[in-house]
C-alpha positions in Angstrom: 0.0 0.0 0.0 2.8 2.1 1.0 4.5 1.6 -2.2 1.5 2.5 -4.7 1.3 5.4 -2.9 4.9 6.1 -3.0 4.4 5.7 -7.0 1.3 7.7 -7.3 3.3 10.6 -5.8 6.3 10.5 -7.9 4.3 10.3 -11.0 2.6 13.2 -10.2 5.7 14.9 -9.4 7.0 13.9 -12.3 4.5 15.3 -14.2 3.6 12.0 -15.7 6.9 11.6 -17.1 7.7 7.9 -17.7 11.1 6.3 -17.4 12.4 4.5 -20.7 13.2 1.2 -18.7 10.0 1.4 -18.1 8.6 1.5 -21.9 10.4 -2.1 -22.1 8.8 -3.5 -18.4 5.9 -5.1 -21.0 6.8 -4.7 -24.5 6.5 -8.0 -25.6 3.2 -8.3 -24.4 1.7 -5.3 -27.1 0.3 -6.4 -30.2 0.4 -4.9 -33.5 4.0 -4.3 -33.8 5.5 -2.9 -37.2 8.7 -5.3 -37.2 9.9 -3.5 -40.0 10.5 -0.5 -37.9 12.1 -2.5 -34.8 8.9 -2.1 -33.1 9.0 -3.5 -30.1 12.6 -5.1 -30.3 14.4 -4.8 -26.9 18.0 -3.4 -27.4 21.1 -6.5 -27.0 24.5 -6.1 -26.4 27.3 -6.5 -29.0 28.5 -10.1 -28.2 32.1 -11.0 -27.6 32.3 -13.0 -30.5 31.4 -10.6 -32.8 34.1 -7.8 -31.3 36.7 -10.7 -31.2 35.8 -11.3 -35.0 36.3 -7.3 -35.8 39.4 -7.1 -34.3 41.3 -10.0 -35.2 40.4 -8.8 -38.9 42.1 -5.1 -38.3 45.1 -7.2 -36.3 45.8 -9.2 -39.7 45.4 -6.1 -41.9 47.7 -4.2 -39.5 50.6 -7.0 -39.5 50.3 -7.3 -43.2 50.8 -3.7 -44.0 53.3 -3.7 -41.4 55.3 -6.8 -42.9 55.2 -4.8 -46.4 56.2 -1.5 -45.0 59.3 -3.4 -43.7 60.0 -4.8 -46.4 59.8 -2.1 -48.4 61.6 -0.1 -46.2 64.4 -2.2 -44.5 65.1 -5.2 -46.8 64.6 -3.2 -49.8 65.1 0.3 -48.7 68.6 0.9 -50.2 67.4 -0.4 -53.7 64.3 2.0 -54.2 66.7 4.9 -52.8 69.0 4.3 -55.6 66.6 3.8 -58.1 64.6 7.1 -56.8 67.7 8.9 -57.4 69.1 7.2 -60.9 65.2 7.2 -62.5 63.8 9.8 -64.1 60.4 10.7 -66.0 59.9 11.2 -69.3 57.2 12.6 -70.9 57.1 10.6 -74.7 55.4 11.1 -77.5 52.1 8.4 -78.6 52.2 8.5 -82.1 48.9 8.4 -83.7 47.8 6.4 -87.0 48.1 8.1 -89.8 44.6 8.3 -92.2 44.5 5.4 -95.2 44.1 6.8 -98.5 41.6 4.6 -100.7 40.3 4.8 -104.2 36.7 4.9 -105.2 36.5 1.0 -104.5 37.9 1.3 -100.7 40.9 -0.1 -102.1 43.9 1.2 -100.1 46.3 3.0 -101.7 48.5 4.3 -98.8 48.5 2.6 -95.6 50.5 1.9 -92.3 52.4 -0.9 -91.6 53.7 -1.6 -87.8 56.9 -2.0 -87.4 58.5 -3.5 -84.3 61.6 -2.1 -83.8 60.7 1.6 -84.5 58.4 3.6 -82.8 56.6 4.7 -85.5 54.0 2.8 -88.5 55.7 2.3 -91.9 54.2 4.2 -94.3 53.5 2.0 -97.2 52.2 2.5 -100.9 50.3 0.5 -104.0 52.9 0.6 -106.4 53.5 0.7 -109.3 52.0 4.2 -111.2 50.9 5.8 -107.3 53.8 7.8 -106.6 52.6 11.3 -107.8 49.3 11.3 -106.8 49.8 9.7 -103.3 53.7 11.6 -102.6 55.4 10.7 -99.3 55.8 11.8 -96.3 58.5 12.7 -94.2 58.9 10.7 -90.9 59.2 12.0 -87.3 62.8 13.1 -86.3 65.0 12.6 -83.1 68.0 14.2 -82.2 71.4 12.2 -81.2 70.1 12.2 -77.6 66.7 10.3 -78.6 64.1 13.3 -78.7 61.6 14.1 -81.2 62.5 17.8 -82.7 59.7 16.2 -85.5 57.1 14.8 -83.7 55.0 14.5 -86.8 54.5 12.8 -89.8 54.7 15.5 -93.0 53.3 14.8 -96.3 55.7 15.9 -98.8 53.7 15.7 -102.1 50.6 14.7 -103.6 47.4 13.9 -101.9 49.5 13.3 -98.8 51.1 16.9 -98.8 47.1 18.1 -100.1 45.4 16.4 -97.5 47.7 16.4 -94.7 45.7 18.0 -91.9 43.3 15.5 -92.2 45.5 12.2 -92.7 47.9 13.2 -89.7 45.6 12.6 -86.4 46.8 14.0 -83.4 49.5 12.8 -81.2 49.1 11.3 -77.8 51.7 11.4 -74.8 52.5 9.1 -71.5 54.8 9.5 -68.4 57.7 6.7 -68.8 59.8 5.6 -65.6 63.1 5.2 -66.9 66.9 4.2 -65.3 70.2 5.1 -66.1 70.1 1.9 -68.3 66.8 3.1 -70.5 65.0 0.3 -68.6 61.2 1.0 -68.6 59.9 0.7 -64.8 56.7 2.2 -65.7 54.4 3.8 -67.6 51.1 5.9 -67.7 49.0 7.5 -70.8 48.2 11.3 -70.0 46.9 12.3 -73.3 45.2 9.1 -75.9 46.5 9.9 -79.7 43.6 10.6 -82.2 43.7 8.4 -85.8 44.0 10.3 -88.9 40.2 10.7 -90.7 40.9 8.4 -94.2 40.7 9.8 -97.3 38.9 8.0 -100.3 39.6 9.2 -103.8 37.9 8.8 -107.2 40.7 6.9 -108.4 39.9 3.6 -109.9 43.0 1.6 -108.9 42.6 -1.2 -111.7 42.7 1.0 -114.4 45.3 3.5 -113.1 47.7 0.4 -112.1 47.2 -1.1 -115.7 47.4 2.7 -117.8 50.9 3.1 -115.7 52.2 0.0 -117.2 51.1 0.3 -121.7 52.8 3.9 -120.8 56.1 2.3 -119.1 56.7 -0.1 -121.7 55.8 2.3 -124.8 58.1 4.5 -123.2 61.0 1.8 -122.7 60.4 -0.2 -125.9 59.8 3.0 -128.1 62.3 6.0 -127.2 60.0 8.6 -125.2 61.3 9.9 -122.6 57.9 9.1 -120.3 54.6 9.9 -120.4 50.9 10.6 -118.5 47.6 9.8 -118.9 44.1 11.2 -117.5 40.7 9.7 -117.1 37.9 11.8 -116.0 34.4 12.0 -115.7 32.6 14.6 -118.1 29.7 15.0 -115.5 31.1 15.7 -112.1 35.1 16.5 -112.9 35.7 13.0 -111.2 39.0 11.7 -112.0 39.3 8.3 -112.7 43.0 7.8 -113.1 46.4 10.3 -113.2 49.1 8.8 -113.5 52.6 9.7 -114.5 56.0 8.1 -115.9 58.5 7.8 -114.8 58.1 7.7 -111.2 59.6 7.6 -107.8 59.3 5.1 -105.1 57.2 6.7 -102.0 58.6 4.2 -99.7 62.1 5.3 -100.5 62.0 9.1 -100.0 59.8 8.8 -97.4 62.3 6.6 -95.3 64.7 8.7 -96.8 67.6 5.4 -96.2 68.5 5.0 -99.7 71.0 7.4 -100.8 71.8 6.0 -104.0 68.4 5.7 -105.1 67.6 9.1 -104.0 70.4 10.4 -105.9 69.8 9.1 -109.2 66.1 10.3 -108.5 68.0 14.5 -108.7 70.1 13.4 -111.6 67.6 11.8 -113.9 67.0 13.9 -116.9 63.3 12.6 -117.3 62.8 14.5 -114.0 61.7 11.9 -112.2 59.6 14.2 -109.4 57.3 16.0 -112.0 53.8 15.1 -112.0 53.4 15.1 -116.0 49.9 15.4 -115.4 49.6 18.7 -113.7 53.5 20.2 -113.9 54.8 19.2 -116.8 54.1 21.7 -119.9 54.3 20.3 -123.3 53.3 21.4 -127.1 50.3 20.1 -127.7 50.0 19.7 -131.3 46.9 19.0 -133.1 44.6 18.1 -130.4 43.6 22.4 -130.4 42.1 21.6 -133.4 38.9 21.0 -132.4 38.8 24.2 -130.0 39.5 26.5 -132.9 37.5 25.1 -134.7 34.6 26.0 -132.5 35.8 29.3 -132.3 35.2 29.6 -136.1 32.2 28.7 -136.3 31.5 31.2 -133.6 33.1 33.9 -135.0 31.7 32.9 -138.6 34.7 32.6 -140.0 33.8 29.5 -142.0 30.6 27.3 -142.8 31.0 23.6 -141.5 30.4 22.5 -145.3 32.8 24.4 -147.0 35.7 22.7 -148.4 39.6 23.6 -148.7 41.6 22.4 -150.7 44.9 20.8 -149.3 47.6 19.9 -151.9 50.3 19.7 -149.0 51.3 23.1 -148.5 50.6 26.7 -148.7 53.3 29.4 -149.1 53.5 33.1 -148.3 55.8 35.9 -149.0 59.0 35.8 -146.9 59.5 38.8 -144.5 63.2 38.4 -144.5 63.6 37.6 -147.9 61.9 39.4 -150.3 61.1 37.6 -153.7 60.7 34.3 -151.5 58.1 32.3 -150.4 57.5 30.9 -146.8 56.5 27.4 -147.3 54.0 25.9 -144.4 53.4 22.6 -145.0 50.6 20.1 -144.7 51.6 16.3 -142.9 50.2 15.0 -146.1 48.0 16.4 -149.1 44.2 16.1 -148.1 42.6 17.2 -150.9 38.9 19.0 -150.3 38.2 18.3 -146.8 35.1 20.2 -144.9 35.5 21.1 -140.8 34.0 17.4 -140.1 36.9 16.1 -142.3 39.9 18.1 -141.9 39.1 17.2 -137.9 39.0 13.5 -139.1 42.2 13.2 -141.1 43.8 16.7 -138.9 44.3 18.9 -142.0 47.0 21.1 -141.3 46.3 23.5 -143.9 42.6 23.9 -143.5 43.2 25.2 -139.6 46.3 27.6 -141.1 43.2 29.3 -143.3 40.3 29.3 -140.4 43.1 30.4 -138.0 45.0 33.0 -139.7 43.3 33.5 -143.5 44.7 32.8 -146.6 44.1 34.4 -149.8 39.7 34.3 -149.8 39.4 32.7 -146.6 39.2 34.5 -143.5 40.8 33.7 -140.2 39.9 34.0 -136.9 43.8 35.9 -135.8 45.7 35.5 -132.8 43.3 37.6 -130.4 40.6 34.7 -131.3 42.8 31.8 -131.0 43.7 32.7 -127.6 39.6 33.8 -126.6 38.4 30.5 -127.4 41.7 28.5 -126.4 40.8 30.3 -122.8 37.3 30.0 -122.8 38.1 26.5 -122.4 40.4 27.0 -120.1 43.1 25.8 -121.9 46.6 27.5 -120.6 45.9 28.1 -117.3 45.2 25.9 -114.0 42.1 23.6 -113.2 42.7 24.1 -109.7 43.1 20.5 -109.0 43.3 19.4 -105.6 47.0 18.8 -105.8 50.1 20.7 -104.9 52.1 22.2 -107.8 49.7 22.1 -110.4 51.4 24.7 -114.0 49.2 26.6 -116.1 50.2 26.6 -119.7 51.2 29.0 -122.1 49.2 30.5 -125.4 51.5 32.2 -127.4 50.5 35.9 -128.4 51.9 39.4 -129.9 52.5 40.3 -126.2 54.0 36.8 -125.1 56.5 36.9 -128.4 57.9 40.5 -127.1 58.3 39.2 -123.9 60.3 36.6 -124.9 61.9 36.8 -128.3 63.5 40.8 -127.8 60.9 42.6 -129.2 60.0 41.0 -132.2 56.9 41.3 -134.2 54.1 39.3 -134.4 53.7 37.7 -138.2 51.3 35.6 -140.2 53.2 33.0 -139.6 53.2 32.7 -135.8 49.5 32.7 -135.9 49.3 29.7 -138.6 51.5 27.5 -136.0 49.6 28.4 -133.0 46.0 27.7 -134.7 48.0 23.8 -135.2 49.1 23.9 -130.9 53.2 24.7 -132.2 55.5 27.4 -132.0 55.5 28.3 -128.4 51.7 26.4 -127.4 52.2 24.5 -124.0 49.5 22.8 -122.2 49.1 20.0 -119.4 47.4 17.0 -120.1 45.1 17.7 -116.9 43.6 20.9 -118.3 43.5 19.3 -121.8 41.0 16.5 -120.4 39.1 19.1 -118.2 38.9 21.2 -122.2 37.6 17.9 -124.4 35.3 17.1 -121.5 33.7 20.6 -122.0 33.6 19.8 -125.6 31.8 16.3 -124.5 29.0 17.5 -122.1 28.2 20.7 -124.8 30.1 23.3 -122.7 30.2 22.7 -118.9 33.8 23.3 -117.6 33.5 21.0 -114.4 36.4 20.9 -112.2 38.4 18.1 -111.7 39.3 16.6 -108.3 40.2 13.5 -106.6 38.2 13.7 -103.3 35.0 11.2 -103.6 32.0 12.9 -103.1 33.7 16.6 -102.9 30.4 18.7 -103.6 32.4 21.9 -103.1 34.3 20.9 -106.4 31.5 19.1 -108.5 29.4 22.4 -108.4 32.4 24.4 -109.0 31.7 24.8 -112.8 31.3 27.4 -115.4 29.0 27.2 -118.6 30.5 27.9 -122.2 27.5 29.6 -124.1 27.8 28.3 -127.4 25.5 26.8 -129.9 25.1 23.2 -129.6 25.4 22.9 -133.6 28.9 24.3 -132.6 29.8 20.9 -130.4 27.9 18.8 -133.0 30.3 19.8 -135.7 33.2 18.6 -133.1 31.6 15.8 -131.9 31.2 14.5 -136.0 34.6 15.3 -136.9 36.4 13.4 -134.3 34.2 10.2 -134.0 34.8 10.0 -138.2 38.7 10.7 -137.3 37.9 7.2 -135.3 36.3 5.8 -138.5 38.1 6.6 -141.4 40.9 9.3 -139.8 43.5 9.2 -137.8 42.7 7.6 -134.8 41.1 4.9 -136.6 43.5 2.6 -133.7 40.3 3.5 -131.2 37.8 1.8 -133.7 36.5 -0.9 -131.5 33.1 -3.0 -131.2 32.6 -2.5 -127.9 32.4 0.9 -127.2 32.2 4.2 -129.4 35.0 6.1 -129.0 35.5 10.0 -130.3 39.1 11.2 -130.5 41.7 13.5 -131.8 45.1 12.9 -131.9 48.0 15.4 -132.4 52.0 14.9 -133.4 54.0 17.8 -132.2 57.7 18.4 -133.5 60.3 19.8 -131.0 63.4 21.0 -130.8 65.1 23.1 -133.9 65.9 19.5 -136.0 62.4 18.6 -135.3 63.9 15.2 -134.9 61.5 14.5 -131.6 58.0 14.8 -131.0 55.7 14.7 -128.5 52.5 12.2 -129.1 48.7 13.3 -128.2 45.3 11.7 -128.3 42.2 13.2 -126.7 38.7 12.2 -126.6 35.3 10.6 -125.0 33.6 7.7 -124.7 30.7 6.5 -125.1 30.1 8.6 -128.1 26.1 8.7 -127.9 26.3 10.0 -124.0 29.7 10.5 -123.2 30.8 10.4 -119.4 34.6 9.8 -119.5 37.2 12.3 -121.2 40.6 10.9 -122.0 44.1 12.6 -122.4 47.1 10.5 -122.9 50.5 11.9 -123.9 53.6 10.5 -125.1 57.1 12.7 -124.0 59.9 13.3 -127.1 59.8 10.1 -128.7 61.3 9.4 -132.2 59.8 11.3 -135.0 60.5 8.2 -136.6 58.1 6.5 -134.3 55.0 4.5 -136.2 53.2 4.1 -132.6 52.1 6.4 -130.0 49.6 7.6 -127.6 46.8 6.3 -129.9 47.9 2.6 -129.5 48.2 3.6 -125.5 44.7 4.1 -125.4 43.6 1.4 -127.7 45.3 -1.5 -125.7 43.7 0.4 -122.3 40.2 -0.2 -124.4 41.0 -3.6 -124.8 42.0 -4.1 -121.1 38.9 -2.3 -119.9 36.4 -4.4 -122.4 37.3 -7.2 -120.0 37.8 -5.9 -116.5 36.0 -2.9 -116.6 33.2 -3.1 -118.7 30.7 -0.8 -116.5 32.4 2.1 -117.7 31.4 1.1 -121.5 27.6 1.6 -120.3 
């Protein structure tokens, strides 16, 4: 009794405040506990085992980072000192892949090879008939103490030079541990090298790879000194092949090892670096022809139909010697030939009349020669995506002052240049970006070697001209094929326009340079051809025509789609 009362009187001094031992007194006993919030649950001490368990585990990890420490630091103490104070760290370069060059058929044309006991890829080209178009490169350099003062590859030439930004990637780098010994202790990447982008061309391997060969052995067998040929799409400026002999090796100059070989490279007089398709200049002969005589009919100069009459030669008075005639001869007497025929069988002496007059016939003169000559671009750059590209040279009154002391313009400079001689000098590139315009009916398209290059397919200009103009042309040189003189392209499977042209050099005229231009197919044409001989034998019975002929045959059998 005593004790309830004792109770009731501290809970009312307590203001009802109840004791937390007390909350668990009957805990069990309440129902309707929520378990999963410990409802109910009376509070249990940490058992022995469990704190025995803890700290045995911390005891072993504490004797085994102790054991470590002492061997790091007693048995092998001395080693790491010396090595902390003979290593050092070396920041290297990662070199990154270079970009593959393919042509239009993801074939690669210029790759990377590993190598294992340098620290860079080998570059490595498709050889043979690559060498200008692709170039070299030139490798990353070290000093005699090992550091790169090069720490990139460099294109040198070509598409590689062209294109290099995009081909060369970035470089990466990594901290390398290193003794007195050049022992490697470790090493960490800081900065992962970027791959080059690729670069895929228009270039049709096959063909390119066999063109490269008819022109080496024409050139070995027959006395020229090299040649170049050019394939290209009419409708975009694609180019199909470019290729150039002779040639160097890539792989050699880009290595840069063989001495010798380099050597003979400088003191070859074919000048072995020149690209003959975009640097080298050459008289082009005959294959103006069908410009000029474009630009007559545009001028008016001459109706398609009417005929001149070639006996083998015409003859002016002689400015030097008076009383004396200046011969200009004819290759061969063509009798009455109309434009469609003096085209086919290349009548010199009809193009002397319609270029600079002759007795009833009027001529278009110099200042018209060189208007329609460069309203098809012909003498200057096509702006090819390559490096060194030469515009050519169309001689005029102003050019001859220039370059002869002074001298004075006469009939008979203008007769040579309306027939691509005296001083005339083209390269085969712009000749097949001209005969293209004369394919597609005046569109001067620009040729490239980047597949899918918008930026250059719509870079093109439109030659407003009469289409009867082109017709004429087109007539001429697809009977040259029939009956004329390149009657070597006359072939079953495919219909073949062309115009060929013989220029003499030199003052014994005792060398010439050997032409042949054109399309294909005749009825829609979509490829334009230029193939070019260098200074063979005037003596010689074969030339660029029989080039292009035995590439026909080649491509009747491996590359019939671009027949269709």
């Amino acid at each position: 009794m005593i004790r309830k009362i004792l109770i009731k009187q501290k809970i009312k001094d307590a203001n009802f405040f109840v004791e937390p031992d007390e909350i668990f007194l009957d805990s069990k006993n309440i129902q309707n506990f929520d378990r999963q919030q410990f409802e109910g649950r009376i509070e249990k001490p940490i058992s022995k085992k469990t704190i025995f368990f803890i700290g045995s585990f911390f005891l072993i990890i504490f004797v085994v980072f102790s054991a470590r420490l002492g061997y790091l630091q007693i048995k092998k103490g001395q080693l790491y000192l010396n090595r902390s104070n003979n290593n050092t760290l070396e920041k290297q370069v990662i070199f990154s892949d270079r970009g593959i060059i393919y042509d239009r058929n993801k074939v690669e044309l210029a790759w990377n090879k590993k190598d294992e006991e340098a620290p860079t890829a080998i570059r490595t080209y498709m050889s043979p008939g690559f060498s200008h178009l692709l170039g070299y490169v030139s490798y990353p350099k070290q000093d005699d103490s090992g550091n790169f003062w090069q720490s990139d590859f460099i294109g040198k030439d070509g598409l590689e030079k062209q294109h290099n930004e995009e081909l060369k990637g970035e470089n990466g780098s990594k901290i390398v541990e290193v003794d007195v010994r050049d022992k490697v202790h470790s090493e960490n990447i800081v900065n992962a090298p970027t791959r080059g982008a690729d670069v895929v061309t228009t270039i049709d391997s096959r063909i390119q790879k066999q063109l490269f060969t008819f022109i080496k052995n024409l050139s070995q067998s027959n006395g020229f000194a090299g040649g170049a040929g050019v394939i290209m799409n009419v409708q975009n400026g694609e180019v199909i092949t470019s290729t150039s002999y002779p040639e160097y090796d890539s792989e050699v100059l880009s290595l840069g090892k063989d001495s010798e070989k380099i050597k003979g490279y400088f003191t070859d007089k074919r000048k072995v670096f020149i690209d003959k398709t975009i640097s080298g200049l050459y008289t082009p002969g005959s294959i103006v022809k069908p410009f000029f005589a474009i630009g007559a009919l545009a001028e008016g100069v001459i109706d398609p139909y009417k005929k001149i009459l070639s006996t083998g030669s015409i003859s002016i008075p002689n400015p030097y010697l008076p009383g004396q005639k200046t011969v200009f001869k004819d290759w061969r007497a063509q009798g009455w030939v109309d434009m469609r025929q003096a085209l086919a069988v290349s009548s010199d002496v009809y193009f002397y009349e319609i270029g600079g007059g002759f007795e009833g016939q009027k001529g278009l003169g110099i200042a018209n020669i060189e208007k329609y000559a460069r309203l098809f671009d012909i003498g200057q750059k096509t702006d090819i995506d390559l490096p060194d590209e030469k515009g050519g040279t169309i001689p005029s009154p102003e050019w001859k002052i220039k370059n002869f002391k002074g001298e004075q313009w006469r009939i008979g400079d203008t007769y040579h240049t309306a027939i691509g001689q005296y001083g005339f000098q083209v390269t085969p590139m712009e000749m097949a970006r001209a005969i293209s315009a004369v394919a597609n009916y005046g569109t001067l398209v620009s040729p490239h070697y980047i597949l899918g290059d918008t930026a250059k397919e719509k870079a093109v200009s439109k030659i407003d001209l009469k289409k009867e103009y082109f017709d004429v042309v087109h007539e001429g040189m697809r009977q040259g094929v029939l009956n004329g003189t390149s009657v070597a392209l006359n072939v079953p499977y495919v219909h073949v326009a062309s115009k060929t042209g013989t220029a003499q050099l030199g003052v014994n005229k005792n060398k010439v340079n050997s032409w042949i231009i054109g399309f294909f197919p005749y009825e829609n044409p979509k490829y334009a051809y230029t193939i070019m001989m260098e200074a063979g034998p005037s003596t010689n019975g074969v030339g660029a025509s029989s080039i292009m002929r035995q590439l026909l045959d080649w491509m009747s059998i491996n590359t019939p789609e671009y027949f269709k």
